[in-house]
N, C-alpha and C positions, 0 to 999 in steps of 0.2 A: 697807665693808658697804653691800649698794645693795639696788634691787631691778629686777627686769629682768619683761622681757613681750614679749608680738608675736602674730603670725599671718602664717599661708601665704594668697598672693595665687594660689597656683594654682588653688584651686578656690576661694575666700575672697573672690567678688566683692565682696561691700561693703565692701570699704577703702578707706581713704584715712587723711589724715592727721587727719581728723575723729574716727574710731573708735580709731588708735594714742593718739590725746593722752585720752579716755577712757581708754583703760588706764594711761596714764602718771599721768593724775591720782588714781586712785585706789589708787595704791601712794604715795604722794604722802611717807608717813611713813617708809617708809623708807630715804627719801633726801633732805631738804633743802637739800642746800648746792647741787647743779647738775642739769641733765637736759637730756635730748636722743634725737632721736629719729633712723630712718633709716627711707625706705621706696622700690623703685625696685617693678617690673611683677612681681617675685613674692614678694617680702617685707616684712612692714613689723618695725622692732625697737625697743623704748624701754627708756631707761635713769634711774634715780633714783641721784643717788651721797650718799653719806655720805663725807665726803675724809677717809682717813684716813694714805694716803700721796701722796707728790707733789701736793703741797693748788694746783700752778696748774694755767693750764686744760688744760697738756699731757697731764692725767689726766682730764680729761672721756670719757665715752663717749656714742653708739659710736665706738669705736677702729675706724681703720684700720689693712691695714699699709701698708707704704711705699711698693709695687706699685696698692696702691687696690681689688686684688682679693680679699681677706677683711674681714669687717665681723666686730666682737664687741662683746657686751652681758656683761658679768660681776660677777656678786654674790659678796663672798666677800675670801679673802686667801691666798694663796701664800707659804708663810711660807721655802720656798726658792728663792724667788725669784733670790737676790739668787746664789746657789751656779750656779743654771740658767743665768742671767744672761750671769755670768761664763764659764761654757761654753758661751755661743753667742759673745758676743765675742772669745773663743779661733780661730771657727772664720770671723771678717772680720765679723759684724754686729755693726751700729751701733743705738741706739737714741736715740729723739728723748725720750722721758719717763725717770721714774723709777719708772715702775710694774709692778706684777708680772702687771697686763692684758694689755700689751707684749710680754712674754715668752711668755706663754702664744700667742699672734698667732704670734710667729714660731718658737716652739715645733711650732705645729699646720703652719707651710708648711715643717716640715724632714723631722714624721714620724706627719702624720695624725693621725687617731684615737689612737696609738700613744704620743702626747704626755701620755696620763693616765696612763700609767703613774710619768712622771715627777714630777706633781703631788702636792704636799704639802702642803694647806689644806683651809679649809672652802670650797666655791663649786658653785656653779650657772651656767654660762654657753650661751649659744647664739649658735654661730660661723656666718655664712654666709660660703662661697666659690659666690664671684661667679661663676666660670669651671666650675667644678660644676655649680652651681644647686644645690647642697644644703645643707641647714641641719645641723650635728651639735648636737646639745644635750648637754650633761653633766651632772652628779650626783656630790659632790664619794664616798669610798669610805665614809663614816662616816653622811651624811646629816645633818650641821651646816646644812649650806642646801637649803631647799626647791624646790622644779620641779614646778609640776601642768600637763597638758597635756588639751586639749579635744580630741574628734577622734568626727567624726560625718560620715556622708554626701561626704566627702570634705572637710570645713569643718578646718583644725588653728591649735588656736591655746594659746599655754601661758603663764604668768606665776611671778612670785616665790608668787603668792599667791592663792587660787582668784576672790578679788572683782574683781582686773583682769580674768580673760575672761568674770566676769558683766558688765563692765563694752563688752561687745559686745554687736550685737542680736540676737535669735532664739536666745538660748542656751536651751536647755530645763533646766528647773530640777527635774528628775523625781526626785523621792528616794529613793535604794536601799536595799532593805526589808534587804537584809541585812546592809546596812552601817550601820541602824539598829540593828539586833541585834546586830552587832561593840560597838556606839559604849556601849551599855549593859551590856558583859560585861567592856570592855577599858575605857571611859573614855576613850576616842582611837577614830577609825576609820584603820587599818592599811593600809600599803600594798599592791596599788598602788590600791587602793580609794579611792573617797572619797564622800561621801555622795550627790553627785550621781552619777544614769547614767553620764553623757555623760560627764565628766567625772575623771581620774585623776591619782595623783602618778607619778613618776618615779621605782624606786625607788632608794635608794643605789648608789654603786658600779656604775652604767646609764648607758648614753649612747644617744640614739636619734638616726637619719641619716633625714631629711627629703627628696624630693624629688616631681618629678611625678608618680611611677609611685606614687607611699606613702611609709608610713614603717616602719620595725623597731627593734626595741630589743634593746640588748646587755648582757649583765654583761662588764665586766673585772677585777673583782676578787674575791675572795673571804675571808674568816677562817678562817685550818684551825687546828685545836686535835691533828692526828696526830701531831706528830713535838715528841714530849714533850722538854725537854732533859737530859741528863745531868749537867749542870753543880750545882756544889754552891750548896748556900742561901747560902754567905756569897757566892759568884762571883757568882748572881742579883742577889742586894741589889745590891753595885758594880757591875753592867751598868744594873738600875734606876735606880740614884738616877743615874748617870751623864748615861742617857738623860732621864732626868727634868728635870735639869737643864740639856742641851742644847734642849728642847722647849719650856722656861719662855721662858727667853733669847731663841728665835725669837720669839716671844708678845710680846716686850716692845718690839718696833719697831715703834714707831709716829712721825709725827710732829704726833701732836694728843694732848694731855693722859691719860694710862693711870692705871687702878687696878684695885680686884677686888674682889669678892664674899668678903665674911667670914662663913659660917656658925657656925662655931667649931666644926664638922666637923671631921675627919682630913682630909679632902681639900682642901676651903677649906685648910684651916688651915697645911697642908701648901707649899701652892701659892704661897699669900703668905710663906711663912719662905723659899724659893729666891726670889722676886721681890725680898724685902728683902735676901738675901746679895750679889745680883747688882746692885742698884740705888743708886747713889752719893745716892740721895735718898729721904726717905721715902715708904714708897707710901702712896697713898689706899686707904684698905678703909669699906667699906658692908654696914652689919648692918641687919636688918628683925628686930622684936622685938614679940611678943605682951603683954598684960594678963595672960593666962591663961598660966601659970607654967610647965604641966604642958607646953606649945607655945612655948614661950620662950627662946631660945640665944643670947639676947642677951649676957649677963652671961658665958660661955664663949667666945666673940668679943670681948669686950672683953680676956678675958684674954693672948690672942695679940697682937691691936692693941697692949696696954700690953707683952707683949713687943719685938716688935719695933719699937716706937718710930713705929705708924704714923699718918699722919692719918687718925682715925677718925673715920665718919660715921655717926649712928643711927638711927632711923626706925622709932617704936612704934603700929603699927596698933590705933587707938583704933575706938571705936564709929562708923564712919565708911566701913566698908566697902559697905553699901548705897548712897550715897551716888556710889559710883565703880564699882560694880558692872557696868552696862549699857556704861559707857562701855568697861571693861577688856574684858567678853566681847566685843564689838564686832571685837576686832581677830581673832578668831579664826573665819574664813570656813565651818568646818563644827564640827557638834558636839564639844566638846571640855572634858572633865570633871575633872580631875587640877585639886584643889582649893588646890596649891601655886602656881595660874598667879595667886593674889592675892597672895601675899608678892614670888613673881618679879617683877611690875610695877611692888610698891611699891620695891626693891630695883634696878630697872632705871631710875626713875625718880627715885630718892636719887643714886644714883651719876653718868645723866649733869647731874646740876648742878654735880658736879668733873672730870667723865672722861668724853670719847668713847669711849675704849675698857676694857674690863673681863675681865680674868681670874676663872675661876672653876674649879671644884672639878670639875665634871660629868666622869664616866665611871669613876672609879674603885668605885664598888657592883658594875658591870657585868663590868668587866676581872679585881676582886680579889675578886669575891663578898664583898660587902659589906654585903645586905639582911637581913633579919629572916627575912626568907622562907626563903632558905638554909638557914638552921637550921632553921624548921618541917620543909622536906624532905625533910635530914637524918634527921630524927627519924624524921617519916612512914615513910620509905625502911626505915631498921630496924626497923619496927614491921612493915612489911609482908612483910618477909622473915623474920617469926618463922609467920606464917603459911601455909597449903595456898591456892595459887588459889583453889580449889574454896569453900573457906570464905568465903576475904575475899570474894568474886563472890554466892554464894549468901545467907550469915546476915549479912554484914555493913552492906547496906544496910538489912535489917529492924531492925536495932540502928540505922541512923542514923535510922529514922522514929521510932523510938521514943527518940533523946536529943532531937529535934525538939519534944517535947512538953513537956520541963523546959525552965523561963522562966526567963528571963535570958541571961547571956555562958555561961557552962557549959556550958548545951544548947546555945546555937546552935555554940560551938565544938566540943564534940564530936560533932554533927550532921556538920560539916565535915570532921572528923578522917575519921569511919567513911564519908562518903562517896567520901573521897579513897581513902582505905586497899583499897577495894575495888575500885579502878581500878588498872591500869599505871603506873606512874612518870611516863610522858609528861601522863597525862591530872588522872592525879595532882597534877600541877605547874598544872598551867590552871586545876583545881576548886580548888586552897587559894590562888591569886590571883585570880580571877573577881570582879567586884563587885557580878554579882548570880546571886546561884543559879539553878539552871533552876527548882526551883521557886516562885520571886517571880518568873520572868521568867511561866512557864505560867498564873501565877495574874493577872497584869497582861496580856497582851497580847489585843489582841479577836481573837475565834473566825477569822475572815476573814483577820485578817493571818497567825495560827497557820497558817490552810491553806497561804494560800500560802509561805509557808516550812518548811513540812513536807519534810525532808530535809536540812533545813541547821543546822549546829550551828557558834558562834563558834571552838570548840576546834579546828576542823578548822585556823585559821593557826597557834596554837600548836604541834599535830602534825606539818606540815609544815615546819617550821623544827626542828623538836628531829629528827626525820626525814633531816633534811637534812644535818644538824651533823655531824661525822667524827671525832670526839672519842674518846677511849679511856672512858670512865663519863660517869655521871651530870651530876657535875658540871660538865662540860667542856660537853655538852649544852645543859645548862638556861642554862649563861652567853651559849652563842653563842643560842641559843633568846631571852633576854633581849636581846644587844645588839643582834639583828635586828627584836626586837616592841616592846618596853618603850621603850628608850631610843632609838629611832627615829623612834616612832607617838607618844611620851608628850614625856621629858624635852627631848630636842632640839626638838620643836615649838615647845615650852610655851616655853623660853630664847629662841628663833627671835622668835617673836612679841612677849614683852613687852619682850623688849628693842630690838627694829624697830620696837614704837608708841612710844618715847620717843627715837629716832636715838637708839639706843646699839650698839655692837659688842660682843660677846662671845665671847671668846674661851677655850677649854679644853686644857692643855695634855697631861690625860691622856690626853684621846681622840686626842693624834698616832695615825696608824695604823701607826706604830713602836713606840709604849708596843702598842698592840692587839697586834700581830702577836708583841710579847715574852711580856704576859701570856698567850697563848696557845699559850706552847712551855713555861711553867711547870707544872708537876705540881698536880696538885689539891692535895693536901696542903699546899702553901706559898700556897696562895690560904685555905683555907678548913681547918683541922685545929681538932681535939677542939672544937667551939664557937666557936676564937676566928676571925672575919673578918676579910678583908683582912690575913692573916698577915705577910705577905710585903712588904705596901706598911708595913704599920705600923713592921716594923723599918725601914724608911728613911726615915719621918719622927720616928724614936724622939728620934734627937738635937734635931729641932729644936723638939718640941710634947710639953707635959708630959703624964705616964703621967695624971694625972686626966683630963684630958681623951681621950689617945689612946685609951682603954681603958676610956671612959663606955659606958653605954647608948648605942647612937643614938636619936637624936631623928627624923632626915629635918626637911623642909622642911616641916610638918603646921600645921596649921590647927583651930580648935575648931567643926568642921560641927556638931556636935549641939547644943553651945551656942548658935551661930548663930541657928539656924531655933528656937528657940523665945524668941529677944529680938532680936538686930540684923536680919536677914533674915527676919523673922515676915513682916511686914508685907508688902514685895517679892514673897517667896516664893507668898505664901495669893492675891495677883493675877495673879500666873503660873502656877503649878502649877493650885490649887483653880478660878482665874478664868478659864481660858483655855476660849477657842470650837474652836480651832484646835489643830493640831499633836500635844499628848502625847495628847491624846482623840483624836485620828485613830486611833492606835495602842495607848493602852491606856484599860482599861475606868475608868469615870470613878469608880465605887461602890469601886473596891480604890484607887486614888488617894485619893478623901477619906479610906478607913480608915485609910492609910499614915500620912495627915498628924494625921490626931486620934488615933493608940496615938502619934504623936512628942510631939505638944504637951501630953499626959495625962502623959507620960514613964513610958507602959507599955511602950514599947519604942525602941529608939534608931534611927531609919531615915536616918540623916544623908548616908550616902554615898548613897543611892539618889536622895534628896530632891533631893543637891546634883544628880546626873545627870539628874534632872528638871526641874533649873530651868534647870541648861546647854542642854541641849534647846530647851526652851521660847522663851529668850530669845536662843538662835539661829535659830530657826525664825521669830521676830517681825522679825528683822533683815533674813535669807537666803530663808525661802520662801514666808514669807506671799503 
């Protein structure tokens, strides 16, 4: 796990090796053990490594190949490497490392571009050929590793992480008003957006070709949910757990010390019972555990740990999150709200004081419909098919202004309900996940900004993604809808980050895009039937994690926001939100901000998740744009 960066010398005159080792240094974290840079008359490229295979220096980048004429910078891990390997060897090459860099090198001089098809990991790399002149950059198909690329006036230049090409000069730091507006609806800003103008991500499953003339960008992959399978539920399970357990296994080669993230999840929980079947040693697992009971899965993580026999590590977030607060938002270079990125940290930073590297649970909510949500739209979905368009459209949002007025969780949810209810499925699905309604966004943003985004609405990336999806129903839909917005823009960020500010690797074995591409030839009904979620994965972790547990409530990765902000975070908060000259008052009216924060702290109304999207804001904007 590294991090990588660079810039085009073709039109990109102020280089040198002065402005690469700026960008090299301030990816600095997520690579400590080695670094190295390349730059000749059109390229410059730097690399941070974290050694997690072939730990001498024959694994330093950048990589050559043998010829001298391709250079590569790569972040990430190839976890068939060693399959690939073996079928270039077949064919008379030789290799001087043991890395899965290496491969991908002489991967790319057999069959181009053409080489990602064969790819099977998380990674971000960018290859120049020499003999070319063009730079190809890639984007692993899942979007595990990050790529944001600058490109203005002819100027390109792209990094692991958007602080390495602030770390150039003359970058324009212009902040995009509607990706202000994404970042307070979703909690993430979405690719290929990012808060700066100038400034974009890369998005999954994309590779862009670099040269004098420009550059372009390509998809070559995609998730299709058409071609349902016919195969029976017990066949599914056996190809699942199969596959499941060929995917762990790759996961587990490392040659610097491995463990995993214990939620005491189905999915954690799952993941660790194949790591401990497959491991002649016990594994390391790392819990993060709350005060507050109701956010607490510590005590259901212990119980798999004392299952399987692992060395368990614990780590209970005490009154001491203010405390670490600044330094954690820190790592996150644009606005970024999903209030699970403080347990991720503390849990990335437990783990690596035993383990460089870490398995985790991530992607099965997305693959086996596994959320809370699901079932809200479930429900929604048949409520609103008991109804005439004509109704739900016309009487049913005057019924949502009118539960708007009963105080408490009641109204505000069935405000929510009848707002949804009265929209399409698609739109439907955006307004009951949304985290802030349009009307707290209408009644917060100032007059001026409202003009100028008049005509633009966050929903329109949720539509275009459910739009897009090729699915037989709904659900097939809203999942590919999800693993395109949610756990792209969201979860994968949030893991990316807090485990890159502690050098740690992480690694997820359900997001192979072999588990994806399975779950996705699965019938809705064996992902998500009569209420219960994750159907389908649950019978394959049945044997190994007990029914109290597989078959709890979920919890998620949650956090006590409300609680928060009126004791640990008071203090912090009321100097950023309420105190600030700059930034959330550029954008919203300061009189609905104070009111927000005195109906919290009176505790006439719970405004926790907004609060927290205001203070994320805020103390990115003090960091990045001030």
């Amino acid at each position: 796990m590294c991090g990588i960066a660079g810039f085009s010398l073709f039109n990109f005159n102020e280089g040198g090796e002065t402005l690469l080792e700026a960008m090299h240094k301030a990816i600095h974290h997520r690579g400590p053990d080695a670094s190295g840079m390349y730059i000749d008359d059109h390229i410059g490229l730097c690399h941070r490594r974290l050694s997690i295979l072939d730990l001498s220096e024959a694994g330093n980048q950048p990589m050559y190949s043998k010829e001298g004429d391709l250079v590569i910078v790569f972040n990430g891990e190839i976890y068939n490497f060693l399959e690939l390997r073996a079928e270039l060897e077949n064919d008379g090459v030789t290799f001087k490392s043991h890395t899965d860099t290496e491969v991908i090198l002489e991967l790319y001089a057999r069959e181009g571009t053409e080489c990602l098809d064969k790819l099977n990991g998380m990674f971000a790399f960018a290859l120049w050929d020499k003999n070319k002149q063009e730079l190809f950059i890639a984007r692993d198909r899942l979007g595990k590793k990050p790529l944001y690329y600058f490109n203005d006036n002819g100027r390109f230049a792209f990094g692991s992480e958007i602080k390495a090409i602030l770390a150039l000069e003359n970058i324009p730091r212009e902040i995009r008003l509607d990706a202000v507006y994404d970042f307070f609806a979703y909690q993430y800003v979405p690719d290929p957006k990012s808060i700066f103008k100038h400034i974009h991500k890369l998005p999954p499953a994309h590779y862009l070709m670099l040269n004098k003339d420009g550059f372009s960008i390509h998809e070559y992959w995609d998730l299709s949910f058409k071609n349902t399978t016919s195969a029976s539920e017990d066949a599914n399970k056996v190809q699942l757990k199969t596959l499941l357990e060929k995917v762990t296994k790759q996961r587990m080669v490392s040659d610097v010390p491995l463990g995993a993230f214990l939620s005491g999840g189905v999915d954690s929980s799952g993941v660790v019972a194949m790591m401990a079947e497959a491991s002649e040693t016990p594994v390391k697992t790392c819990t993060i555990g709350f005060d507050n009971k109701d956010f607490n899965e510590a005590d259901f993580a212990r119980e798999i740990a004392e299952k399987y026999e692992t060395e368990h590590h614990e780590f209970t977030v005490h009154q001491n999150v203010s405390d670490r607060l600044e330094h954690i938002v820190s790592f996150f270079d644009e606005p970024f709200a999903d209030p699970s990125l403080v347990p991720t940290f503390f849990v990335s930073e437990l783990a690596r004081k035993a383990v460089t590297v870490a398995l985790a649970g991530d992607g099965g909510d997305e693959m086996f419909a596994g959320y809370e949500k699901y079932t809200i739209d479930d429900v929604e979905n048949k409520l609103r098919s008991k109804f005439p368009e004509a109704v739900r459209k016309s009487v049913f949002p005057h019924l949502a202004k009118l539960a708007g007025k009963v105080p408490g969780t009641v109204g505000k949810k069935a405000k929510s309900l009848l707002t949804s209810l009265s929209h399409e499925p698609a739109m439907g699905f955006y307004i009951t996940n949304s985290m802030m309604t349009d009307e707290m966004w209408q009644s917060l943003v100032k007059a001026d900004l409202a003009k100028e985004l008049a005509g633009y609405h966050p929903s329109q990336y949720t539509l275009d993604m459910y739009n897009k999806a090729d699915g037989p129903d709904h659900l097939s839909k809203i999942l590919y809808t999800d693993i395109k917005t949610y756990m792209t823009g969201d979860i994968l960020v949030k893991v990316d980050r807090m485990s890159m500010a502690n050098s740690l690797e992480v690694r997820a074995p359900i997001l192979d895009y072999q588990v994806a591409e399975f779950a996705a030839t699965l019938p809705s009904s064996q992902k998500y039937r009569d209420g219960e979620k994750k159907y389908l994965l649950k019978k394959v972790f049945k044997p190994f994690i007990p029914d109290s547990l597989l078959y709890r409530k979920k919890m998620g990765f949650s956090t006590p926001l409300d609680e928060w902000f009126r004791g640990e975070l008071k203090s912090l908060s009321e100097s950023q939100i309420i105190g600030s000259q700059r930034g959330l008052c550029d954008i919203f009216e300061r009189g609905v901000i104070n009111k927000l924060w005195e109906e919290h702290q009176t505790s006439k109304a719970d405004h926790g998740i907004v609060l927290w999207s205001m203070l994320m804001y805020q103390m990115w904007y003090e960091k990045y744009a001030a």
